[in-house]
C-alpha positions as a Markdown table, in Angstrom:
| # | Residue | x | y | z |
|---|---|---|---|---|
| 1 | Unk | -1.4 | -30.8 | -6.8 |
| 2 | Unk | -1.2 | -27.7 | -4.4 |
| 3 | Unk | 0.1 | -24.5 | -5.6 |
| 4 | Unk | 2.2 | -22.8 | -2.8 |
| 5 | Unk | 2.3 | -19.1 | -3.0 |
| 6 | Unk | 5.3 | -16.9 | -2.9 |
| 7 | Unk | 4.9 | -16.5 | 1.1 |
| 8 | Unk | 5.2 | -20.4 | 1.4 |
| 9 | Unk | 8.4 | -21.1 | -0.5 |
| 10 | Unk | 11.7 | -22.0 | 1.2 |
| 11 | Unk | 14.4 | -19.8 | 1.7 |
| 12 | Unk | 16.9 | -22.0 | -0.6 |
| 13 | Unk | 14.0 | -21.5 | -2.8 |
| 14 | Unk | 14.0 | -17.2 | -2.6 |
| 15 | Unk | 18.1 | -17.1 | -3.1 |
| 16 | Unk | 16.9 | -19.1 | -6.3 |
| 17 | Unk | 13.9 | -17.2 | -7.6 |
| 18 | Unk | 14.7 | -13.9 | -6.4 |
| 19 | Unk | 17.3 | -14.0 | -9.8 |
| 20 | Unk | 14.4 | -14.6 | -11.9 |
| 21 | Unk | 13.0 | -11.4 | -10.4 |
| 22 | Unk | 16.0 | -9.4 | -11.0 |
| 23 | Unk | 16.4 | -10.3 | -14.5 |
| 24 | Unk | 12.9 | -9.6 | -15.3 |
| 25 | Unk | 13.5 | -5.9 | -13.8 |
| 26 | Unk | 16.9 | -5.8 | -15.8 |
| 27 | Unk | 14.9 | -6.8 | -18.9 |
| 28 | Unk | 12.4 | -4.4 | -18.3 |
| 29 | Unk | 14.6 | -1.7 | -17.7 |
| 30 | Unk | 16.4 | -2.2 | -21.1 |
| 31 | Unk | 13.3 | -2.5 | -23.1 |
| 32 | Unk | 12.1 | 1.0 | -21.6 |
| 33 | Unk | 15.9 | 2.0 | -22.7 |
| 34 | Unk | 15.0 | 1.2 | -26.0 |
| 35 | Unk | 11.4 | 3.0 | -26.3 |
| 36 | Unk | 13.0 | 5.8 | -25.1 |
| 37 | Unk | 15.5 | 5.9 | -27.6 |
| 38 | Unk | 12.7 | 5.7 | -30.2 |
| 39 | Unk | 11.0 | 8.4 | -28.6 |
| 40 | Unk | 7.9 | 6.4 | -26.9 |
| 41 | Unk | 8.6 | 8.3 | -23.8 |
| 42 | Unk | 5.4 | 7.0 | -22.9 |
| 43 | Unk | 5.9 | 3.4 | -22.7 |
| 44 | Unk | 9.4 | 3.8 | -21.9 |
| 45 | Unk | 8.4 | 5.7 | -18.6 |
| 46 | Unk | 5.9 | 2.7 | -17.6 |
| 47 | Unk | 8.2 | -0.1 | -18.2 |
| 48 | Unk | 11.0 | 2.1 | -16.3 |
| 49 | Unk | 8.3 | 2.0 | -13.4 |
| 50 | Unk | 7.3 | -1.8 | -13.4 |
| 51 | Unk | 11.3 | -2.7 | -13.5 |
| 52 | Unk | 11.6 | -1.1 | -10.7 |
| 53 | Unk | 8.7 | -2.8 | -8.7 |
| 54 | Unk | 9.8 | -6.2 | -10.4 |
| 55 | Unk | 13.3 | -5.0 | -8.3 |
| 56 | Unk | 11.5 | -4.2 | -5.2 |
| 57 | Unk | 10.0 | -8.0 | -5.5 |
| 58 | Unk | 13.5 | -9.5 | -5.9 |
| 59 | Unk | 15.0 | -7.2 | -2.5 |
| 60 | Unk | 12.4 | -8.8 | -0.8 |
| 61 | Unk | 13.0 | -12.6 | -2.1 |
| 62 | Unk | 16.8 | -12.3 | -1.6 |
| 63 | Unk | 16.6 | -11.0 | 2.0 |
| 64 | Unk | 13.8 | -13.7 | 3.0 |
| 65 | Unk | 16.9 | -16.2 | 1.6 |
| 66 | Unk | 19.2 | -15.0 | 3.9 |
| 67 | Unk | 16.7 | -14.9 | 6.6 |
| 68 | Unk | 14.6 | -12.3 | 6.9 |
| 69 | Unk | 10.6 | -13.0 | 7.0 |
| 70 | Unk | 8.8 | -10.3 | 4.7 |
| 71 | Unk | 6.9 | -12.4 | 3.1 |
| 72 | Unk | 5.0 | -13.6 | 6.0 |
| 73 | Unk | 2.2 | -11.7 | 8.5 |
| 74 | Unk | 0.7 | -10.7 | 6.1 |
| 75 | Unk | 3.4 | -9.1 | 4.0 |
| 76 | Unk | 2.6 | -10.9 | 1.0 |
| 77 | Unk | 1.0 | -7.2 | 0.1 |
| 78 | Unk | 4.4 | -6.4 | -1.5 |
| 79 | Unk | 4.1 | -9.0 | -4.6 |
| 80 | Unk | 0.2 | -7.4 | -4.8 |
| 81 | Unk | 0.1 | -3.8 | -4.2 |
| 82 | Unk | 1.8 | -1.3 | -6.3 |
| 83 | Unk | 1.4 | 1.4 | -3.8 |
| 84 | Unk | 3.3 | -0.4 | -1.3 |
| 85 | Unk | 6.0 | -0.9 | -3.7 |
| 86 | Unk | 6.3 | 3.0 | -4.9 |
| 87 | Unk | 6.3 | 3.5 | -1.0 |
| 88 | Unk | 9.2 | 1.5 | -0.7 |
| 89 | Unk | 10.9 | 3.0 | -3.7 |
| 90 | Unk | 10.1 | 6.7 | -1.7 |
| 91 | Unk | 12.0 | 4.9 | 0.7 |
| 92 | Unk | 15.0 | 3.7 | -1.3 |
| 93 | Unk | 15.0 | 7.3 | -3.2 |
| 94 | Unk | 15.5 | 8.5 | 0.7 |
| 95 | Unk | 18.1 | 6.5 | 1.5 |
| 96 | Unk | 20.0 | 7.1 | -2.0 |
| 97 | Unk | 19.5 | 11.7 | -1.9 |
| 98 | Unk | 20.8 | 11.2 | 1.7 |
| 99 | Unk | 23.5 | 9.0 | 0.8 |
| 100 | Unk | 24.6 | 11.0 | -2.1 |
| 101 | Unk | 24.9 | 14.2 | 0.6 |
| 102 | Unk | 26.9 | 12.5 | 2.9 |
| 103 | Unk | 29.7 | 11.7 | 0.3 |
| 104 | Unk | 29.5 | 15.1 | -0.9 |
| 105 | Unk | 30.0 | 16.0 | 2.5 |
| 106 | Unk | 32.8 | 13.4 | 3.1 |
| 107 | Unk | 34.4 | 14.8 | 0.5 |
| 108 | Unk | 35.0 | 18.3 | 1.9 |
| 109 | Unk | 35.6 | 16.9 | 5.4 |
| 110 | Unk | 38.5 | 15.6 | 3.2 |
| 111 | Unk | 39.4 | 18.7 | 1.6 |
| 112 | Unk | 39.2 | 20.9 | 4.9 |
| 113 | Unk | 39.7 | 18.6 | 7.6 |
| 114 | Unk | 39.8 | 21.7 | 10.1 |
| 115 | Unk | 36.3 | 23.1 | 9.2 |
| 116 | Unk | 35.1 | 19.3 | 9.8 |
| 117 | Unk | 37.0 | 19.1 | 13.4 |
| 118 | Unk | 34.5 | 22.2 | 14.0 |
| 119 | Unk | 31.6 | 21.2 | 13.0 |
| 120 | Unk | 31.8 | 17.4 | 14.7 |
| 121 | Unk | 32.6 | 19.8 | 18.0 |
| 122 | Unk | 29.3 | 22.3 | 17.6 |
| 123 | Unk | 27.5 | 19.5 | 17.1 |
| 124 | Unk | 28.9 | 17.5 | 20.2 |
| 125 | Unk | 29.0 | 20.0 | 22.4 |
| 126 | Unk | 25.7 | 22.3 | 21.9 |
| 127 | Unk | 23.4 | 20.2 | 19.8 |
| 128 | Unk | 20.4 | 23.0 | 20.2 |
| 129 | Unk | 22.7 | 25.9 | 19.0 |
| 130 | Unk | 23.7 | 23.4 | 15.9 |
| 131 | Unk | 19.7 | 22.5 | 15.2 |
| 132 | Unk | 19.4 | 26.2 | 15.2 |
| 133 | Unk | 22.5 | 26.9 | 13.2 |
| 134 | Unk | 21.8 | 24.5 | 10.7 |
| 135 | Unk | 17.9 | 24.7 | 11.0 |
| 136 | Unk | 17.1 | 26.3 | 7.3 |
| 137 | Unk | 19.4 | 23.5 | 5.9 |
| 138 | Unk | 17.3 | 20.8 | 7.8 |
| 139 | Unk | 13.8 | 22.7 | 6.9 |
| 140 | Unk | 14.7 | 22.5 | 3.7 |
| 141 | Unk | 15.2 | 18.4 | 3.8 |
| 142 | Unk | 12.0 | 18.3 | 5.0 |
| 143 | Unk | 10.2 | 20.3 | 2.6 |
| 144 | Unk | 12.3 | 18.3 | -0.3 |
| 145 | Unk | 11.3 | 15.0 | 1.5 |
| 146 | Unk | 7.5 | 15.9 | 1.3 |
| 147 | Unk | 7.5 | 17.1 | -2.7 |
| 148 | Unk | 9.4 | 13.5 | -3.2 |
| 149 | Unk | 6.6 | 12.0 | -1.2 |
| 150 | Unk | 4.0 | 13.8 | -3.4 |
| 151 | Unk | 5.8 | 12.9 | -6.7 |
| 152 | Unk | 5.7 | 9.2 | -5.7 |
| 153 | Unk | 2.1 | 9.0 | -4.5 |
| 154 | Unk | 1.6 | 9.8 | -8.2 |
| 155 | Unk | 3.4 | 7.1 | -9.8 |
| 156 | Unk | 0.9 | 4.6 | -10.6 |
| 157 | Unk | -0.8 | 7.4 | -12.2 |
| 158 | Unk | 2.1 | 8.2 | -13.8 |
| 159 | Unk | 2.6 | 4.1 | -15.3 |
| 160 | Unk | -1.1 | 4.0 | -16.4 |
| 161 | Unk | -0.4 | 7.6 | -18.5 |
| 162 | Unk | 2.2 | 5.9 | -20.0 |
| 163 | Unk | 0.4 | 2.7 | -21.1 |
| 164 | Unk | -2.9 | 3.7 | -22.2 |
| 165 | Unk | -5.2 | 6.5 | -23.9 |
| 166 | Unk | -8.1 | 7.9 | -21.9 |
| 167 | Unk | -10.3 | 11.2 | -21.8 |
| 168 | Unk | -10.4 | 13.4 | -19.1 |
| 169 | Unk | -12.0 | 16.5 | -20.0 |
| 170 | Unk | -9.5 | 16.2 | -22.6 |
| 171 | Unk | -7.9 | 13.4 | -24.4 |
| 172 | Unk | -4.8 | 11.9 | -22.6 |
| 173 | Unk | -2.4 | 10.0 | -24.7 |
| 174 | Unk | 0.6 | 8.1 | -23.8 |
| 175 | Unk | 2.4 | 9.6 | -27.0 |
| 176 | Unk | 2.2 | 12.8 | -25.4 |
| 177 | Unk | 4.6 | 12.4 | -23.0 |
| 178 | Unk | 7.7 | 14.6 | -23.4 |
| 179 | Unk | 11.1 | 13.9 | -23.0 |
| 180 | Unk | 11.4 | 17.1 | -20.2 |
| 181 | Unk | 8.1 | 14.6 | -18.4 |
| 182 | Unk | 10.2 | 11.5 | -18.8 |
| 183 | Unk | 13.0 | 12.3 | -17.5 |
| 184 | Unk | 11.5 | 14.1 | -14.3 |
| 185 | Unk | 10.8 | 11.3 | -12.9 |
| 186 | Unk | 14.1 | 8.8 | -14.6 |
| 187 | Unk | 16.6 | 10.5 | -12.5 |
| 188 | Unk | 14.6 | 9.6 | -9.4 |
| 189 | Unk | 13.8 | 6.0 | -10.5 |
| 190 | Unk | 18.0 | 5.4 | -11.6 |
| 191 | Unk | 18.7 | 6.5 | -7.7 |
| 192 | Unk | 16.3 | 4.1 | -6.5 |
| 193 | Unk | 17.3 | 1.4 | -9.3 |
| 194 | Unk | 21.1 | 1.8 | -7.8 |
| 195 | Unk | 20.3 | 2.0 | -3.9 |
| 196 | Unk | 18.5 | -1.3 | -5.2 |
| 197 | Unk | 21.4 | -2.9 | -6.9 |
| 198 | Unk | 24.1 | -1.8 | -4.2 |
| 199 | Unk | 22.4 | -3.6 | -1.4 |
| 200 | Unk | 22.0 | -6.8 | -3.0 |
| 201 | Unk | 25.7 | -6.8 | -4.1 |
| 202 | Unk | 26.7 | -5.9 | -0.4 |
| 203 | Unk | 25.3 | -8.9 | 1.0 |
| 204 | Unk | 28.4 | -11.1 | 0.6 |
| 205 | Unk | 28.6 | -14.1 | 3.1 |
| 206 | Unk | 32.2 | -14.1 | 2.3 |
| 207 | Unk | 32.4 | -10.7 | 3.9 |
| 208 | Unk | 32.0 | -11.9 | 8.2 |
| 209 | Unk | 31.8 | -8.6 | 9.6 |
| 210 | Unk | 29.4 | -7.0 | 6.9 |
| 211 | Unk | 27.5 | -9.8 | 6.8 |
| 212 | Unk | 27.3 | -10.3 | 10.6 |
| 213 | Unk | 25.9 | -6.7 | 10.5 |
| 214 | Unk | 23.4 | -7.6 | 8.0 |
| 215 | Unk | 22.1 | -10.3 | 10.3 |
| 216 | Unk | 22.0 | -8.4 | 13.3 |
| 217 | Unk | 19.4 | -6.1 | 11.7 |
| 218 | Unk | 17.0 | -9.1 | 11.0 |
| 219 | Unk | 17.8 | -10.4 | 15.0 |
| 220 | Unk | 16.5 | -6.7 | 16.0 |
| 221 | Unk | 13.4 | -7.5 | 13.7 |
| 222 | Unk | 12.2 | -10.6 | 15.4 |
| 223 | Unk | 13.7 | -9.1 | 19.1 |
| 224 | Unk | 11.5 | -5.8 | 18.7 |
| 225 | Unk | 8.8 | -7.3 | 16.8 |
| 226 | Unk | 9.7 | -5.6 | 14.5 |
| 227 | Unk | 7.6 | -8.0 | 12.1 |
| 228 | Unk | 4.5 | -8.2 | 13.6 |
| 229 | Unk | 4.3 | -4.4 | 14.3 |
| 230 | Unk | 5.0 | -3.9 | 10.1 |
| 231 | Unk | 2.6 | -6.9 | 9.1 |
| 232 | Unk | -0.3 | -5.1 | 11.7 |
| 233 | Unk | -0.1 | -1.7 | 9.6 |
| 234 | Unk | 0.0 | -3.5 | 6.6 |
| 235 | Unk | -3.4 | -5.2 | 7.7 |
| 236 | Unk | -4.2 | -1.5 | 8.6 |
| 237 | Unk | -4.0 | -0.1 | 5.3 |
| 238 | Unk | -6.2 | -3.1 | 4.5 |
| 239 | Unk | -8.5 | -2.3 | 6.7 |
| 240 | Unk | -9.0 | 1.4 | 6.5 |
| 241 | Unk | -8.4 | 1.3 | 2.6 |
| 242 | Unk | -5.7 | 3.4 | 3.2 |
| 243 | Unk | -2.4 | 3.6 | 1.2 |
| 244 | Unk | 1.1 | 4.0 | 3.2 |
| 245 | Unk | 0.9 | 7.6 | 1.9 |
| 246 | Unk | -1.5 | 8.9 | 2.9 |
| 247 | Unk | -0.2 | 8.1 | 6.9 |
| 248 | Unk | 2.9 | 9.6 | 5.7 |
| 249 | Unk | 1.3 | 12.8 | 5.0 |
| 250 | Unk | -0.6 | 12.9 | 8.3 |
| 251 | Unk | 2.8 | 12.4 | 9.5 |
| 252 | Unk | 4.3 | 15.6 | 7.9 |
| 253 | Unk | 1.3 | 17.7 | 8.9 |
| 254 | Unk | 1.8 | 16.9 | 12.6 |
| 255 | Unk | 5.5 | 17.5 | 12.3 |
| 256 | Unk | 4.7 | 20.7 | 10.3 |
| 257 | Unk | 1.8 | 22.0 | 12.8 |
C-alpha cells in the first residue's frame, strides 16, 4: 500500500486532521504549563516552543481545508523545517504587537474623538509632514521589529537549551534556565499562540461576509501567483542553504542603509 504524504491528502481530509494537530499543540502547551510549575523551566520552555510549531502545522492544514494550497509547490517545508515555522511565528508575533497597538489606539480615538478627527486629517492631507511628525515613533517600530527578528532567529537554539545538556566552553544545562529566561521569551510565544487561536475561530462559514473575505485572499493567491512566487523562495532557501532570516536581515540593512 502507498503512503500519501501530508501534501497529498484531501482537503475534507485537512479540516479532519488539522484537529489532531491542534490538540497535540494544546497538549503540549499544558504539559510545558506543568514543568513550569515544577520549576523545569527548561523543558517547560521547549515544549512551550514545539506547541507552538505543532499550531503553526494545524493553521496550515485548516486553511488548505478551506481552500488554500500551502502544502503544495514545494511548501511541504512547513511540516519539516523548524526555521520556517519560528519565521512564521515572527510573523504571527507581528501581526499580534501591531494588533494590540491599534486597540490601544482605538481606545483613545474613543476617549478623545476630536484629537483622532486630527490626526486622520494630518495624515490625509500632508502624509510627508505626518511621516516626519510621527517618524521617531515609526523608527522605533522598526528597531523593535529587528530585536524580535533576532530573538526568533534564536529559537531553535533556545528549544535545544531547554531539552538537553551540552559543553560549550562551559557546561550548559537545561536546569539552568531561570524563570526571568523563561518567561522572556513566554510572553512572546502566548501572543503568537493567541493570534494562532483567533484566526482559526474566525473562519466561520456561517459568517458570509467574513468568510467571503477570507476567500478572497486565497483568489488573490492563485490570481497573483501568489503561490508559486512563495513555493520559488522556499526552493531558494533550499538552494542557497539559507534560512528565511537571514533574507530578512538583508532586508533591514537595505532599509537601514
Amino acid at each position: 500500500m502507498i503512503q500519501r504524504k501530508i501534501q497529498n491528502i484531501s482537503q475534507k481530509e485537512c479540516l479532519k486532521i488539522y484537529k489532531e494537530f491542534l490538540n497535540n499543540a494544546d497538549a503540549k502547551w499544558d504539559s510545558g504549563t506543568v514543568l513550569e510549575n515544577s520549576g523545569d523551566y527548561g523543558g517547560a520552555m521547549s515544549l512551550k516552543i514545539i506547541s507552538i510549531e505543532e499550531l503553526i502545522k494545524a493553521i496550515v492544514l485548516f486553511l488548505d481545508g478551506h481552500g488554500f494550497q500551502f502544502r503544495n509547490l514545494g511548501m511541504g517545508t512547513f511540516f519539516k523545517d523548524h526555521k520556517i515555522r519560528y519565521f512564521v511565528a515572527y510573523g504571527m508575533f507581528v501581526v499580534g504587537i501591531f494588533g494590540e497597538e491599534a486597540k490601544y489606539l482605538l481606545l483613545k480615538a474613543q476617549e478623545n474623538p476630536d484629537k483622532k478627527q486630527k490626526f486622520l486629517e494630518d495624515a490625509t492631507k500632508d502624509p510627508s509632514g505626518f511621516l516626519n511628525k510621527y517618524k521617531f515613533y515609526l523608527w522605533r517600530r522598526f528597531v523593535r521589529l529587528k530585536d524580535e527578528l533576532v530573538f526568533f532567529s534564536n529559537i531553535d537554539l533556545m528549544r535545544q537549551s531547554g531539552l538537553y545538556a551540552d559543553y560549550d566552553g562551559q557546561i550548559v544545562n537545561p536546569i539552568s534556565i531561570n524563570k526571568i529566561d523563561y518567561q522572556n521569551l513566554l510572553h512572546r510565544l502566548e501572543l503568537v499562540r493567541d493570534v494562532g487561536k483567533i484566526s482559526i475561530e474566525m473562519v466561520n462559514p456561517q459568517d458570509i461576509d467574513l468568510y467571503n473575505q477570507f476567500k478572497n485572499i486565497d483568489s488573490q493567491m492563485r490570481n497573483n501567483d501568489g503561490y508559486n512566487k512563495i513555493g520559488k523562495f522556499l526552493a531558494d532557501l533550499h538552494k542557497t542553504r539559507k534560512t528565511p532570516f537571514d533574507f530578512a536581515f538583508e532586508d533591514f540593512k537595505s532599509i537601514r542603509d
